[in-house]
C-alpha positions, 0 to 999 in steps of 0.5 A, a space after each residue: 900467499 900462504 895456505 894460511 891465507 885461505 879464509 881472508 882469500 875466501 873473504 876478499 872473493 867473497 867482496 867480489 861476488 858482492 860487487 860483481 856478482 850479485 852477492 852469488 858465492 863462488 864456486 869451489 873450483 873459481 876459489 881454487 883457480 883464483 888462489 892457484 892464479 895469484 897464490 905468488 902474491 902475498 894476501 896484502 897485495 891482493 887485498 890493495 888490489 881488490 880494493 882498488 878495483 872496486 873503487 875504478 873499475 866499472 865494468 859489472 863482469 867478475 875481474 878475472 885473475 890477469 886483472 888482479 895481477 895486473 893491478 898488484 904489478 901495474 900495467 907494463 907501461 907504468 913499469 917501463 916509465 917507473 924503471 926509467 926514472 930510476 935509470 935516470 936518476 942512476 945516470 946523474 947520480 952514479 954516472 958511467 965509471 961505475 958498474 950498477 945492478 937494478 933490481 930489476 934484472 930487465 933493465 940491464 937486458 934493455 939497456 944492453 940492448 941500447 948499447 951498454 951502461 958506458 954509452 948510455 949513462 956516459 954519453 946521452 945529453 940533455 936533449 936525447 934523454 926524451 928519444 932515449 925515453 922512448 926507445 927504452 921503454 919500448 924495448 922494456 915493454 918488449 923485453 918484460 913480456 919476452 924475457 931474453 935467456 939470459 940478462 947481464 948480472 949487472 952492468 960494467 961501468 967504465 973502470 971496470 972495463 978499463 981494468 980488464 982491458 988493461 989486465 988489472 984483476 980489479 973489479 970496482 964495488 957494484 953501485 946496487 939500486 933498488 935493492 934492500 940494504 941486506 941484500 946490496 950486502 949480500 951482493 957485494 959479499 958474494 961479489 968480493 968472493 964469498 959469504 963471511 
């Protein structure tokens, strides 16, 4: 959110105080404590998520800013399910030979933890998949909520290692997912040794 964002902010905690609080304004320093809150969100986003406060939450207290968030980013379960899926469908799409980045940089701590890309993706059948399920979106909703140092970069694939172990210098193309086109053009630019 930008300072240019003030008045339609003003406006969307305005709608709050009607609906939560009588129609009473809020404070200069609630509006300022609200803003400081959520000001990494852009204006849209806090907008959706008033507005779909307003239509399911039912109770009459004034939500406080966590609620906000939490409705923008989704409870971290929903995120955990959300991030299985696409490591999933990376799984049967991609396969373990390959090296992968997520966008979501916690996936590539959960999986590590797990055992690797190689393992995962190269040996989980069809009847772990729901105890692989589980145990990933546990982890994911432990590691989200206490970020480890430092995650991988991304996850090496079969080849990759391969090469390496047996002394070849070469790195395979990463398999970007979710990632914007410009930026898996941008990853594979620094990856292959600088921006043209």
């Amino acid at each position: 959110m930008q300072q240019q964002d003030e008045l339609k902010f003003a406006e969307l905690m305005a709608v709050l105080a009607e609906v939560y609080d009588d129609g009473r304004p809020p404070s200069k320093l609630k509006m300022e404590v609200y803003f400081r809150a959520l000001e990494q969100f852009d204006i849209d986003s806090i907008g959706n998520a008033i507005k779909d406060l307003i239509y399911t939450r039912t109770t009459a207290s004034f939500p406080k800013p966590a609620e906000i968030i939490q409705e923008i980013r989704g409870t971290t379960s929903n995120r955990a399910t959300l991030a299985w899926v696409d490591v999933l469908e990376t799984v049967k799409r991609v396969g373990h030979y390959q090296s992968v980045k997520f966008s979501d940089p916690v996936i590539h701590g959960v999986i590590e933890v797990m055992g690797g890309w190689i393992r995962l993706a190269g040996d989980m059948t069809t009847d772990e998949e729901k105890w692989k399920q589980r145990e990933f979106e546990k982890l994911y909703e432990v590691l989200s909520k206490n970020p480890r140092d430092k995650n991988p970069e991304y996850l090496p694939g079969w080849h990759e290692i391969h090469n390496a172990v047996t002394g070849y210098d070469i790195k395979p193309e990463v398999i970007m997912i979710g990632f914007s086109n410009r930026a898996c053009q941008r990853q594979i630019e620094i990856r292959a040794g600088g921006i043209f």
